[in-house]
N, C-alpha and C positions, 0 to 999 in steps of 0.2 A: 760829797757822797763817795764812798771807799767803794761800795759794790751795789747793787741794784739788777732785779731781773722781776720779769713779770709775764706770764704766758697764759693763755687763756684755750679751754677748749667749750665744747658744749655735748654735754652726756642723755641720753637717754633716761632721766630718774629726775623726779622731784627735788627742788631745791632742798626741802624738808629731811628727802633719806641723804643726800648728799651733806648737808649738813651733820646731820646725825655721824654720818664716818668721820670726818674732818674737827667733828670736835670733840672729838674721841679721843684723849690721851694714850689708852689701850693699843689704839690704830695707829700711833704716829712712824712706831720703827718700821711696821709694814708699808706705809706711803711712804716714806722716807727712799727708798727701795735700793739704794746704796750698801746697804750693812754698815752702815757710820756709825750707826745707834745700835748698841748693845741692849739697853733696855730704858723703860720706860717707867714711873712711878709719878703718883701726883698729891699732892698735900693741898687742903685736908681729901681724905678721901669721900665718898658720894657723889653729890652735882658736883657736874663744872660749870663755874659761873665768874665773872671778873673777881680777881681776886688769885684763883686756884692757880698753884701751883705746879706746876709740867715740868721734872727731874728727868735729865736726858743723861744716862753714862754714853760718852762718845769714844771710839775709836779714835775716834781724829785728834792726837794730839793726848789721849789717854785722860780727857779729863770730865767733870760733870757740866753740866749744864741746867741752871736753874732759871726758867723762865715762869711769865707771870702773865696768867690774860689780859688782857685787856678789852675786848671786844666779846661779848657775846652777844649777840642780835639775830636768835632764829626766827626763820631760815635763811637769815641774809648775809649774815658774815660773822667771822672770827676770826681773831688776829690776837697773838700773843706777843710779847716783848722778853729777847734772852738778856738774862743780868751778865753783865761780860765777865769769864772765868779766866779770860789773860788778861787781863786790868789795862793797862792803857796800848794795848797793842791791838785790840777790837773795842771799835764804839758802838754805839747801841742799835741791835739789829732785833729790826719786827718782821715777825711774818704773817700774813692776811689771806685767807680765803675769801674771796664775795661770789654770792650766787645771786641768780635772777632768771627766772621764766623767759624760754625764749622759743617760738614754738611748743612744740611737743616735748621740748626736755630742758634743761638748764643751761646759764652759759656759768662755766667757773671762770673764775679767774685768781689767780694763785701770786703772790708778792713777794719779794725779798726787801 
């Protein structure tokens, strides 16, 4: 493993609305909260559902990023997989939200 990180909090909202943000393509430059991502686009357009595509223009490095869901299981998790845009200088990086009731609010927990 080249990189790996994983942190967890627990929010005050429904797994269901917390879901709802996080699998939001629309949302991702604003979670992002770096300014990395210039902008955000998804192919095809409508639902997101396994399959859909998540077009990230990135600052970092000036280049696009095309990644691919994998995961959709509401209100419990979503996890996309980026197709690597420097070819053999990054291997294949997923990232994963999981939610679950804990208490009164959710616990997220967020992957690299």
């Amino acid at each position: 493993i080249d990189f790996e990180y994983s942190t967890e909090t627990t929010i005050n909202a429904s797994p269901q609305a917390i879901f709802d943000i996080v699998s939001n393509p629309a949302r991702h430059a604003e979670l992002a909260g770096s300014d990395e991502l210039n902008s955000i686009r998804q192919a095809p357009s409508g639902a997101v559902e396994v399959g859909t595509h998540i077009i990230a223009e990135e600052t970092v490095k000036r280049l696009t990023a095309d990644s691919v869901v994998v995961t959709y299981d509401s209100p419990n998790s979503f996890s996309w997989i980026v197709n690597p845009a420097l070819g053999e200088q990054i291997r294949r990086i997923q990232w994963w939200f999981r939610m679950s009731s804990q208490g009164g609010g959710t616990k997220v927990v967020h992957e690299v």
